[in-house]
py3Dmol code that shows the C-alpha trace and the ligand (Angstrom):
import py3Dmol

protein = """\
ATOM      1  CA  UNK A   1     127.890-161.397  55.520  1.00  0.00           C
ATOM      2  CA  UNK A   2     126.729-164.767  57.040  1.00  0.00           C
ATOM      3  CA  UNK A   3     123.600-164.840  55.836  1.00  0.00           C
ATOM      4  CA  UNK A   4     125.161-163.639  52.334  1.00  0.00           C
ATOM      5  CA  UNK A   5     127.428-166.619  52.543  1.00  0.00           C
ATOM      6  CA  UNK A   6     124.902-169.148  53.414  1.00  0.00           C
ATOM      7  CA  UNK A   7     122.343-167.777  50.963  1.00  0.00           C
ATOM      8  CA  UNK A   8     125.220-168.143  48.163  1.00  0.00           C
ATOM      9  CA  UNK A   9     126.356-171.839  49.318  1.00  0.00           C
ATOM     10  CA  UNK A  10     122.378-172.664  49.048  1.00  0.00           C
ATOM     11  CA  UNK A  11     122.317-171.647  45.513  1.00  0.00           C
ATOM     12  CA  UNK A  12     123.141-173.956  42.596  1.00  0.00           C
ATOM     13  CA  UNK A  13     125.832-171.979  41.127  1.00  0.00           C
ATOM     14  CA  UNK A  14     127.011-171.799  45.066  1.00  0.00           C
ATOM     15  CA  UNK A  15     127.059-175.612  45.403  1.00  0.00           C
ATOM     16  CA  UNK A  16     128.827-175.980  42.120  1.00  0.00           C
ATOM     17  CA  UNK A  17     131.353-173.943  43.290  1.00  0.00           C
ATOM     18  CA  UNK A  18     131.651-175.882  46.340  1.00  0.00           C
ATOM     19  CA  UNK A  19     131.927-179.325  45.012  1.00  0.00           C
ATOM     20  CA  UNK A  20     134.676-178.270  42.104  1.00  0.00           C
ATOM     21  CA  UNK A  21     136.255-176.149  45.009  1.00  0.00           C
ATOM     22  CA  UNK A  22     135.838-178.062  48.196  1.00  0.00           C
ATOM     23  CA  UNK A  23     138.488-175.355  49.620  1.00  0.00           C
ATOM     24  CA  UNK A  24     141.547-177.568  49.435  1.00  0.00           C
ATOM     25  CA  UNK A  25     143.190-179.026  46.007  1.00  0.00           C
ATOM     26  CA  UNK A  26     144.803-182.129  45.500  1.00  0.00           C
ATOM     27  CA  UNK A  27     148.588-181.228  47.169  1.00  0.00           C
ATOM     28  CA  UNK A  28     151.350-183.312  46.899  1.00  0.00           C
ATOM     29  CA  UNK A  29     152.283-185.625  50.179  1.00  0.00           C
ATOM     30  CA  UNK A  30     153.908-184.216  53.259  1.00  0.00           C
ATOM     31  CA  UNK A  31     155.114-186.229  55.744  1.00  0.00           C
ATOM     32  CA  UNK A  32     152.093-185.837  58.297  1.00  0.00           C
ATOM     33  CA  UNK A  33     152.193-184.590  61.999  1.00  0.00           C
ATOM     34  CA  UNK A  34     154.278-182.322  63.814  1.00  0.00           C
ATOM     35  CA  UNK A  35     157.944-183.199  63.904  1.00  0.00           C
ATOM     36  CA  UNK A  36     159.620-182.106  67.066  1.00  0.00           C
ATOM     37  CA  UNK A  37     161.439-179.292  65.370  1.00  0.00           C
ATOM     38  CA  UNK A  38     159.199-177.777  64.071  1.00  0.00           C
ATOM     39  CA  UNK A  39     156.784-177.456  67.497  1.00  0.00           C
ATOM     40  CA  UNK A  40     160.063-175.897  69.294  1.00  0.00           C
ATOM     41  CA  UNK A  41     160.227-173.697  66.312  1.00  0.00           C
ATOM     42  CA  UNK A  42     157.197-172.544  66.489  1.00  0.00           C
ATOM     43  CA  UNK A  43     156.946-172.030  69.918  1.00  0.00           C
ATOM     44  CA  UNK A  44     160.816-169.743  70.267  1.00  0.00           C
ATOM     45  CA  UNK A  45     158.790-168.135  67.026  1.00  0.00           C
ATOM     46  CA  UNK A  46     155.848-166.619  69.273  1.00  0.00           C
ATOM     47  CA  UNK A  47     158.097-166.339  71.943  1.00  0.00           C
ATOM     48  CA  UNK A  48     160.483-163.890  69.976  1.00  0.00           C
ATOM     49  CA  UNK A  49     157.857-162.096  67.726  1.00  0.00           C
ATOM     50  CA  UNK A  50     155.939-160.836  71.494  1.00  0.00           C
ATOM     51  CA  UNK A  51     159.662-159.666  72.331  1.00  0.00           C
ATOM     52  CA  UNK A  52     160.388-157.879  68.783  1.00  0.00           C
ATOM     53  CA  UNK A  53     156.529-156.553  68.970  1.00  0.00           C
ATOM     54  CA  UNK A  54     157.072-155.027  72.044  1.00  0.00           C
ATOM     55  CA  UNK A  55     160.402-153.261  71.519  1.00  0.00           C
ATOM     56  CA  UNK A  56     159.781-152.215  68.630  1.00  0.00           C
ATOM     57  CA  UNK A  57     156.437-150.047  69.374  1.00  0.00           C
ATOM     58  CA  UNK A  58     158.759-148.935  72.005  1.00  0.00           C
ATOM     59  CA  UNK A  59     161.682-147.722  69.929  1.00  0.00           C
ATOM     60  CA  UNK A  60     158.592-145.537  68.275  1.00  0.00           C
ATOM     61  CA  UNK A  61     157.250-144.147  71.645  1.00  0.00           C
ATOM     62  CA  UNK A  62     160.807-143.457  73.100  1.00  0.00           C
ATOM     63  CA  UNK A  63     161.147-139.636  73.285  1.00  0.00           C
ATOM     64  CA  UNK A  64     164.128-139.449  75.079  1.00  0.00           C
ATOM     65  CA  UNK A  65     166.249-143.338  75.590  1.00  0.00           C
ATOM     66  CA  UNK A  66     167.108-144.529  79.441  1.00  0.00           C
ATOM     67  CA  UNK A  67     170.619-145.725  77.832  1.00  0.00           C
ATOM     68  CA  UNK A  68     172.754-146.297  74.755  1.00  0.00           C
ATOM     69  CA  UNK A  69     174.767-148.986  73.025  1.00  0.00           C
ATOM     70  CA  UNK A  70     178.311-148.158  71.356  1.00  0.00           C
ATOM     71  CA  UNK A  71     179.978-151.458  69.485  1.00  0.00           C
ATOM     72  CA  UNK A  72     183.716-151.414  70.504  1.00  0.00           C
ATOM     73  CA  UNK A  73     184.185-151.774  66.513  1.00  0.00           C
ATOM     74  CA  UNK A  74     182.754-147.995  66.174  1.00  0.00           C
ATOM     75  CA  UNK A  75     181.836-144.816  68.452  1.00  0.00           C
ATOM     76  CA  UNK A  76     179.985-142.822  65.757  1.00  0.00           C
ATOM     77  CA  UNK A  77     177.786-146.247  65.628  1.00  0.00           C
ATOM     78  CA  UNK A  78     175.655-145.266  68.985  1.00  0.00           C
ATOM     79  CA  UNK A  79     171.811-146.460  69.170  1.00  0.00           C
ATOM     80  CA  UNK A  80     169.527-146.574  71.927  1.00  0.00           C
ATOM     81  CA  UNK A  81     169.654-149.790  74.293  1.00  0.00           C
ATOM     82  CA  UNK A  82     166.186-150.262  72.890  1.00  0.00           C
ATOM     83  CA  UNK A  83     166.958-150.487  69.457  1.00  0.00           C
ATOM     84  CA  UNK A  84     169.807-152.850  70.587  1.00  0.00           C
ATOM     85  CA  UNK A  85     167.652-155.315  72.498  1.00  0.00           C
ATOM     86  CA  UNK A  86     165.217-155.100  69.359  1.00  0.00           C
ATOM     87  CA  UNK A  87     168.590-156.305  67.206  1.00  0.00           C
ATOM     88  CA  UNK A  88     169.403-158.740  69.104  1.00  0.00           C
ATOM     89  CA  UNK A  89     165.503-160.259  69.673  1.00  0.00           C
ATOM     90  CA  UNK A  90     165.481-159.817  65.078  1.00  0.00           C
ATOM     91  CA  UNK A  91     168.945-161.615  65.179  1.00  0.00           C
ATOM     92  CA  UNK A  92     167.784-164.280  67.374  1.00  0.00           C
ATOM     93  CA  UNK A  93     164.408-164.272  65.493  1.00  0.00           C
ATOM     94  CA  UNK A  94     165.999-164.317  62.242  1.00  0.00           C
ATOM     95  CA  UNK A  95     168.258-167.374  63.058  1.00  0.00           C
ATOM     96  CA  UNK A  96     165.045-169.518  64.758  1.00  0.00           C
ATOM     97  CA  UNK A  97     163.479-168.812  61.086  1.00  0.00           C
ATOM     98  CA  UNK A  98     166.365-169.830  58.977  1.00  0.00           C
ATOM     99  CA  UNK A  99     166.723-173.237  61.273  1.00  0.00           C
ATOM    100  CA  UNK A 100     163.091-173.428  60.657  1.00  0.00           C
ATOM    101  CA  UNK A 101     162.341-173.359  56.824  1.00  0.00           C
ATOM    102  CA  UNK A 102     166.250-175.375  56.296  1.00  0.00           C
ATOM    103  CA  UNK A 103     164.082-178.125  58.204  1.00  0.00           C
ATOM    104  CA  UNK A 104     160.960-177.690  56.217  1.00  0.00           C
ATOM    105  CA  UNK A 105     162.868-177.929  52.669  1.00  0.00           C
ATOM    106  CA  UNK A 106     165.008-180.748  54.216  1.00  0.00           C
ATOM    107  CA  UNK A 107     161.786-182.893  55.661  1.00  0.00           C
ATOM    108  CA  UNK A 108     159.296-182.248  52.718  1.00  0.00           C
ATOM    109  CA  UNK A 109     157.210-180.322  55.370  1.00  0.00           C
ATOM    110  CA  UNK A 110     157.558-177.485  53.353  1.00  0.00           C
ATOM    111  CA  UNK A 111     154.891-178.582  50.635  1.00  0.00           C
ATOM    112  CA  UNK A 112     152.372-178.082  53.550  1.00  0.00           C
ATOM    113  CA  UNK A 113     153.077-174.364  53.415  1.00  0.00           C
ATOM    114  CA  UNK A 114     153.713-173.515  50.086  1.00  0.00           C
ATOM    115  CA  UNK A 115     150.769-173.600  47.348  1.00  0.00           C
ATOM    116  CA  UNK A 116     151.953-176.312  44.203  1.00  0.00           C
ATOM    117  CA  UNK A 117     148.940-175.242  41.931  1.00  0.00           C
ATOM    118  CA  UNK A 118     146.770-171.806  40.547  1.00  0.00           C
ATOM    119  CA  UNK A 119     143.739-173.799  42.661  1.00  0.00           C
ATOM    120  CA  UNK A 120     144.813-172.728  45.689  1.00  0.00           C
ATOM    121  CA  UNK A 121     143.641-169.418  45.341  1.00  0.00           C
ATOM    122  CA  UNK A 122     139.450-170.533  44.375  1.00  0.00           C
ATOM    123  CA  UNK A 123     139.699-173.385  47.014  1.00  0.00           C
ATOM    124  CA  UNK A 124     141.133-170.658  49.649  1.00  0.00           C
ATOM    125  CA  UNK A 125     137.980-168.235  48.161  1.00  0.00           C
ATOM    126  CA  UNK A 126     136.019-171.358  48.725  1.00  0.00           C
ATOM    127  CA  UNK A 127     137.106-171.746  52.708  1.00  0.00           C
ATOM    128  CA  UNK A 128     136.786-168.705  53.763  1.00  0.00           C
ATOM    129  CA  UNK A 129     132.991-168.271  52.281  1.00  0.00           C
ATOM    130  CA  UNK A 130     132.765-171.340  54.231  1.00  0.00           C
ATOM    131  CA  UNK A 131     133.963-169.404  57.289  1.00  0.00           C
ATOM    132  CA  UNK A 132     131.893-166.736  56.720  1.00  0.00           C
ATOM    133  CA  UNK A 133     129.042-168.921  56.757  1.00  0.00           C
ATOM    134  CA  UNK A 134     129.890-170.181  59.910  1.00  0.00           C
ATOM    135  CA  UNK A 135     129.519-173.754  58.721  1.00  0.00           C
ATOM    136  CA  UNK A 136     133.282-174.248  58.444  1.00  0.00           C
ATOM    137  CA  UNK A 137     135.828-176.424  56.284  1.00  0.00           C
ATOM    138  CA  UNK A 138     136.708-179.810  57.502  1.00  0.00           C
ATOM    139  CA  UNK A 139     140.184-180.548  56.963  1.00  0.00           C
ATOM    140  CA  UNK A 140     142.341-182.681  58.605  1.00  0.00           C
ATOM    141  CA  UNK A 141     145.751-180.848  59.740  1.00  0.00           C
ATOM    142  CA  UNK A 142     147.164-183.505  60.819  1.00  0.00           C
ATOM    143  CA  UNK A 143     147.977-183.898  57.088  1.00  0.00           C
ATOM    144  CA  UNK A 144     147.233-181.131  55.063  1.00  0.00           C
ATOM    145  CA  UNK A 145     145.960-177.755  55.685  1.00  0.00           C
ATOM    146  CA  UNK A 146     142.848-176.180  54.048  1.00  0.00           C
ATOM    147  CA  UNK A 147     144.003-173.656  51.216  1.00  0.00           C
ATOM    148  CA  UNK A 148     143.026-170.149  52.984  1.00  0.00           C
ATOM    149  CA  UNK A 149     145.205-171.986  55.941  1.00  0.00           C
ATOM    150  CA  UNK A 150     148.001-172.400  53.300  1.00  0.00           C
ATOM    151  CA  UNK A 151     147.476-169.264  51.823  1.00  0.00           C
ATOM    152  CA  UNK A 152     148.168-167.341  55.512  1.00  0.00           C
ATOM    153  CA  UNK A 153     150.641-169.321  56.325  1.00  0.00           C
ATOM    154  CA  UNK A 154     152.987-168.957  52.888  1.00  0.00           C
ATOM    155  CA  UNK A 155     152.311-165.252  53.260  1.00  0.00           C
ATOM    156  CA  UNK A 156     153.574-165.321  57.139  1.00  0.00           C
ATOM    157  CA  UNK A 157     156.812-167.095  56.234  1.00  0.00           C
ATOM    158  CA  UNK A 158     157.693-166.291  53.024  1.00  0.00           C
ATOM    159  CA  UNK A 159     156.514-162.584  52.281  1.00  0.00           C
ATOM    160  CA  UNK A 160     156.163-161.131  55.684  1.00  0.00           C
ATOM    161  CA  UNK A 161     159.078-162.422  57.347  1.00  0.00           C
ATOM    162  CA  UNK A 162     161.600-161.567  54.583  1.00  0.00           C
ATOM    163  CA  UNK A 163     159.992-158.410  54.521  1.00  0.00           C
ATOM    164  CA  UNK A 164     160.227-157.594  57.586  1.00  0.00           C
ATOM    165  CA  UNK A 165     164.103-158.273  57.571  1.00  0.00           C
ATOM    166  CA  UNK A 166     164.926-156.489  54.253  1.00  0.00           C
ATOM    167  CA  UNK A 167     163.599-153.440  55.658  1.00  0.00           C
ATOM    168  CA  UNK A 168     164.636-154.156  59.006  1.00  0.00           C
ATOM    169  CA  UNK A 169     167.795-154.268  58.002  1.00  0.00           C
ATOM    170  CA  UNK A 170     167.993-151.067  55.431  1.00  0.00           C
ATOM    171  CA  UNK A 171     167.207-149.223  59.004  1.00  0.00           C
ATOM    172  CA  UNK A 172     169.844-150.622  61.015  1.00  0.00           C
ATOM    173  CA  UNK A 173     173.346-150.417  61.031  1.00  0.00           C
ATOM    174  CA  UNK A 174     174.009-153.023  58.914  1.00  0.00           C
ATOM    175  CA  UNK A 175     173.055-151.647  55.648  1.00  0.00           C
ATOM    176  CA  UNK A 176     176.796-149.305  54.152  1.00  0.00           C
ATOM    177  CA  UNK A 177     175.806-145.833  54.656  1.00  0.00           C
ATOM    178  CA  UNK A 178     178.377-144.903  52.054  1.00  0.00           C
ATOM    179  CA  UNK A 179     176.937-146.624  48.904  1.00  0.00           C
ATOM    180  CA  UNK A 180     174.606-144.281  47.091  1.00  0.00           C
ATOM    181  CA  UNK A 181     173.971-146.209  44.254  1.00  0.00           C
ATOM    182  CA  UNK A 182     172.796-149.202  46.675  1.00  0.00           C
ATOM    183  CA  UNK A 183     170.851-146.320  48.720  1.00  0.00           C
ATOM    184  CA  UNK A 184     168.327-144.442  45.922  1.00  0.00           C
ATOM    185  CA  UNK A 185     168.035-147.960  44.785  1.00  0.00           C
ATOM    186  CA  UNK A 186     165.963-149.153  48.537  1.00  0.00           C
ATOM    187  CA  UNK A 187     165.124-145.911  49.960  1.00  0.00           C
ATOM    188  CA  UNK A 188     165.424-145.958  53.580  1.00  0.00           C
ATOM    189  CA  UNK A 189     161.619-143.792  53.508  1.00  0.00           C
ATOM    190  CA  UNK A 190     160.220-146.989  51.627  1.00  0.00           C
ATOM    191  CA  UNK A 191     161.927-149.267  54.514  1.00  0.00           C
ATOM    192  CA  UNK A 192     159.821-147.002  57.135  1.00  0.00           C
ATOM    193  CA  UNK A 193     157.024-147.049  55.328  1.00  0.00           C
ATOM    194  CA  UNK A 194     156.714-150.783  55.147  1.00  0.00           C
ATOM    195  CA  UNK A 195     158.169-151.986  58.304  1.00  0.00           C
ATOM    196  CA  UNK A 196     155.409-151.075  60.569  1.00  0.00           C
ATOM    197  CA  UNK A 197     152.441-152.101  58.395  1.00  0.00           C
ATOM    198  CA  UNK A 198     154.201-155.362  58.393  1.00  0.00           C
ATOM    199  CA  UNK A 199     154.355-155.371  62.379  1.00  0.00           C
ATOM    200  CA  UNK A 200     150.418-154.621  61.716  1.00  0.00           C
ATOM    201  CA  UNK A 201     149.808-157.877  59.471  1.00  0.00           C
ATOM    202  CA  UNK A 202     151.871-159.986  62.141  1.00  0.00           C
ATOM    203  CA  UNK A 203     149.656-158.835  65.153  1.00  0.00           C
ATOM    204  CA  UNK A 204     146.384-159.177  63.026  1.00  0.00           C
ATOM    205  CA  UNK A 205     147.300-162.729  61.903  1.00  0.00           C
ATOM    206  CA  UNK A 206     148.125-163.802  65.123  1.00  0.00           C
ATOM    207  CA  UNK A 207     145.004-162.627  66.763  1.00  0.00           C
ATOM    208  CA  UNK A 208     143.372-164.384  64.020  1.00  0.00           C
ATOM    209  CA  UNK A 209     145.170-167.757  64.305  1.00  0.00           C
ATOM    210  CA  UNK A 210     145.002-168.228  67.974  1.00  0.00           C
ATOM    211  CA  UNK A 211     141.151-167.355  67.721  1.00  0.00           C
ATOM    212  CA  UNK A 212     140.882-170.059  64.960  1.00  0.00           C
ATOM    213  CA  UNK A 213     142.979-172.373  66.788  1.00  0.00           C
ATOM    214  CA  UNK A 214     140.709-172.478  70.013  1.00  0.00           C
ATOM    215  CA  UNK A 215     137.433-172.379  67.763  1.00  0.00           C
ATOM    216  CA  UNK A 216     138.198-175.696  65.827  1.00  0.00           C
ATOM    217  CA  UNK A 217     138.918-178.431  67.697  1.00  0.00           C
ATOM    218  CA  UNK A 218     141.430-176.392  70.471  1.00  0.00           C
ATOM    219  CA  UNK A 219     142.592-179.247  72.539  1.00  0.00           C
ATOM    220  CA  UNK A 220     143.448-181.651  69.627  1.00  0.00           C
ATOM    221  CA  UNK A 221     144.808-178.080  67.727  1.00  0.00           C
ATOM    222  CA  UNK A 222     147.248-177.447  70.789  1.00  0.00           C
ATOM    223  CA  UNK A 223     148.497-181.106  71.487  1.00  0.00           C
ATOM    224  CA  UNK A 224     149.263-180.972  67.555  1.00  0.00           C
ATOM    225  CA  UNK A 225     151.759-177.895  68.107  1.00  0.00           C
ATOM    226  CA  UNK A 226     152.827-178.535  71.886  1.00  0.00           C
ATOM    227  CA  UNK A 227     153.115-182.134  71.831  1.00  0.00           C
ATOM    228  CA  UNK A 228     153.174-183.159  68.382  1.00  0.00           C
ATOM    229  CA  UNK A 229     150.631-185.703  69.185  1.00  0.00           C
ATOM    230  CA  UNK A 230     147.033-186.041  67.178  1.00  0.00           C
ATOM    231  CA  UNK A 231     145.448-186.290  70.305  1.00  0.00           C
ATOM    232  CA  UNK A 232     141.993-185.350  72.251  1.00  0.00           C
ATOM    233  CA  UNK A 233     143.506-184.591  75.594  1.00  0.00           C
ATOM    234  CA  UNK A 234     144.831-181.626  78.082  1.00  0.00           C
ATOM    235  CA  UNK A 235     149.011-181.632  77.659  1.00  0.00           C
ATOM    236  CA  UNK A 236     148.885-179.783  74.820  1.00  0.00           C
ATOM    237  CA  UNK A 237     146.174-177.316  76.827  1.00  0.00           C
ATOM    238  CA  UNK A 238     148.903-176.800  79.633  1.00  0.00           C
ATOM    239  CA  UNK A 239     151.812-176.530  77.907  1.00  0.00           C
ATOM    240  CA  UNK A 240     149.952-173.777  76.262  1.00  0.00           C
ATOM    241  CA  UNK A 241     149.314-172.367  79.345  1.00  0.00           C
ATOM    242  CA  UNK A 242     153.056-172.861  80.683  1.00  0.00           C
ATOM    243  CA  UNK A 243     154.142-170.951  76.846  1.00  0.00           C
ATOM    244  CA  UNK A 244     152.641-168.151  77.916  1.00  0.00           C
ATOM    245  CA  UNK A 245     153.935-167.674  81.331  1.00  0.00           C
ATOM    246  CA  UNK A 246     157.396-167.908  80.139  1.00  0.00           C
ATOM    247  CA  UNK A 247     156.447-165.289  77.042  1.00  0.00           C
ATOM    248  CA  UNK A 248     154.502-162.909  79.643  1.00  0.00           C
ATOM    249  CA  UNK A 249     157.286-163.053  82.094  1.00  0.00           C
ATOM    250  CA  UNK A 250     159.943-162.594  79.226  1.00  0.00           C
ATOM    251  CA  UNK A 251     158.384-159.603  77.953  1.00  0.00           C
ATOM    252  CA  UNK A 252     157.910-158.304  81.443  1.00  0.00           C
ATOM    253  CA  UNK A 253     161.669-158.919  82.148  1.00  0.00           C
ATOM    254  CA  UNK A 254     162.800-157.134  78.696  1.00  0.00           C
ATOM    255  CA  UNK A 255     163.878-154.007  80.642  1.00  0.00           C
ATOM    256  CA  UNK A 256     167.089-151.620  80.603  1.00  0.00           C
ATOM    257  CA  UNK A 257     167.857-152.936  83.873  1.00  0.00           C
ATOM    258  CA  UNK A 258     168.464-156.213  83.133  1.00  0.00           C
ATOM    259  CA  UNK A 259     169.279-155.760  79.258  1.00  0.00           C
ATOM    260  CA  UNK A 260     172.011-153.502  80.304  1.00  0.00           C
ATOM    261  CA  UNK A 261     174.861-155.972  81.831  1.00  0.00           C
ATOM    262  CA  UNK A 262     173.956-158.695  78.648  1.00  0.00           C
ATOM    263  CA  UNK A 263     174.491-155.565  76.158  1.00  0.00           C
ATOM    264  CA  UNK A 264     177.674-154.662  77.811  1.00  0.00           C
ATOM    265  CA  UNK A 265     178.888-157.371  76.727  1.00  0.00           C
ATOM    266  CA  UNK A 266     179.353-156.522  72.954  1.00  0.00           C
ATOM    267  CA  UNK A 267     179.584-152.700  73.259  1.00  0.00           C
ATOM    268  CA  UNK A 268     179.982-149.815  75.625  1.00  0.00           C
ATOM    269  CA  UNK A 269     176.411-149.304  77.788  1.00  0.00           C
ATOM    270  CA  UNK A 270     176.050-145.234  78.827  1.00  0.00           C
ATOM    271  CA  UNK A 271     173.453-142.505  79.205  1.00  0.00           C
TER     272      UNK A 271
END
"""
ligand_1 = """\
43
LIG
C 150.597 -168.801 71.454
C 150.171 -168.501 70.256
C 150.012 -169.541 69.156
C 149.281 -170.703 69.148
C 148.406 -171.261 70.271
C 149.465 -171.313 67.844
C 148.920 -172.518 67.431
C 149.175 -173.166 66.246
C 148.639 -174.445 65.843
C 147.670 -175.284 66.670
C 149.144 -174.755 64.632
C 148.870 -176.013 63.820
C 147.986 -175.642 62.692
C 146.628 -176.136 62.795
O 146.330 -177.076 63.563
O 145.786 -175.587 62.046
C 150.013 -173.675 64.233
C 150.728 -173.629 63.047
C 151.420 -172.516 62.599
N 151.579 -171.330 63.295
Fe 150.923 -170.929 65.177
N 150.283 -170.507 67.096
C 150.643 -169.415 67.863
C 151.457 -168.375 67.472
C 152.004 -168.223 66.202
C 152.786 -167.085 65.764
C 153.198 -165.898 66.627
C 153.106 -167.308 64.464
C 153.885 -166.416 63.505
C 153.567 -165.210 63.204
C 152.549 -168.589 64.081
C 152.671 -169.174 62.829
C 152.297 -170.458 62.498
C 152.621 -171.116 61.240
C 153.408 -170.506 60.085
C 152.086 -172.419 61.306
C 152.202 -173.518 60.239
C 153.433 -174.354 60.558
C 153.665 -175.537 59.639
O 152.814 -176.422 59.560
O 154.750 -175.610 59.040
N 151.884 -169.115 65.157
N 150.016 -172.716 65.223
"""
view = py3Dmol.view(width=600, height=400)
view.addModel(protein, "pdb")
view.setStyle({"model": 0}, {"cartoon": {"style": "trace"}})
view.addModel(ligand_1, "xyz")
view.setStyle({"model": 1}, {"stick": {}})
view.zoomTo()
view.show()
């Protein structure tokens, strides 16, 4: 595929392509930078999506549950802790989000995330062929992100996120049991079906985001996100580092033990 990719962005019709789609369009102006928000954002983001990740594969392994949760609002209501502490994490992760995109419409940030024209999907052809050819897109992300970038990142926040809820949700205990109409109209089968694919695309576009953030530029890439500096230097590097203690040790900590006494707090904890 490289050498495909090179031997196409060699060929006249190849650098054609490339010069009327560099692999980023004329967007409108964003603000620039990394606003403090939106680095803390980010960072309770990753934080919370390792939590949900992990409970949630373990709500699929878990034969037989350690505990259970009853709300004090109703006994025949009783899941497993597990499926409580993955509630809670979705709740938590849910409300990070909605904090999150309020401050990207509110700042103008948002037009960095969210394609304005039909060219974003050539130019976002465009970068990745220039991936695959290993002689990758220059773009500055300080301002404005190349359109495969763009493309990920719309699909992340605003198709895999909701999507992720609205199914979430038509499993839980949320959704009225009692309203058929409501229930042949979002089958709870089609809410299984999707959810975990879902969990799939997050893990695979993490992997492939962290990869691509320490293969371009990684210390300037992590100051950008830690610090919210556009700087050449090792803070962001650590902080990094720091991240992922705290994210390790949470989801090393995320156990009935210590779940239990926090769950009892909103519902009856038994075996
Ligand atoms: C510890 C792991 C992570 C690191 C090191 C990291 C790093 C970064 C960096 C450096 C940027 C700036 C973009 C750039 O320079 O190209 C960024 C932006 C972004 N990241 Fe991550 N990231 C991590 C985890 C995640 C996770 C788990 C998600 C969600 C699934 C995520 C979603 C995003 C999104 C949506 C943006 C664009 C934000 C905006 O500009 O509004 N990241 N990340």
């Amino acid at each position: 595929m490289v050498i495909a990719a090179q031997w196409f962005l060699g060929t006249e019709a190849g650098r054609n392509f490339l010069s009327r789609y560099p692999g980023q369009y004329e967007q409108p102006d964003a603000p620039g930078g990394y606003p403090w928000w939106l680095n803390w954002a980010h960072f309770f983001n990753a934080f919370l999506m390792v939590l949900v990740i992990k409970t949630g594969v373990q709500i699929r392994r878990e034969i037989k549950p350690e505990a259970y949760w009853t709300p004090k609002w109703g006994r025949q209501r009783r899941i497993s802790l597990t499926i409580w502490t993955h509630n809670a994490l979705d709740l938590l992760w849910v409300l990070n989000g909605l904090v999150f995109v309020t401050l990207l419409v509110a700042t103008g940030y948002w037009s960095r995330v969210v394609p304005t024209s039909w060219e974003v999907f050539p130019n976002a052809l465009s970068a990745l062929v220039q991936y695959v050819s290993l002689d990758w897109p220059t773009t500055s992300d300080w301002a404005h992100y190349n359109s495969a970038q763009e493309l990920a990142y719309f699909v992340t926040i605003f198709v895999a996120a909701p999507l992720a809820i609205a199914t979430g949700v038509r499993m839980s205990g949320l959704w009225p049991g009692d309203k058929p109409m409501l229930n042949k109209a979002f089958p709870v089968e089609w809410a299984r079906a999707v959810h975990f694919p879902v969990m799939i695309y997050f893990v695979t576009f993490i992997l492939v985001h962290v990869i691509l953030v320490f293969a371009t530029d990684a210390l300037r890439n992590l100051n950008q996100i830690y610090t919210g500096q556009d700087a050449t230097n090792w803070t962001g590097f650590w902080l990094f580092v720091l991240s992922l203690i705290v994210i390790i040790g949470a989801a090393v900590a995320v156990r009935p033990v210590l779940v239990a006494p926090l769950a009892s707090l909103f519902g009856r904890v038994g075996r």
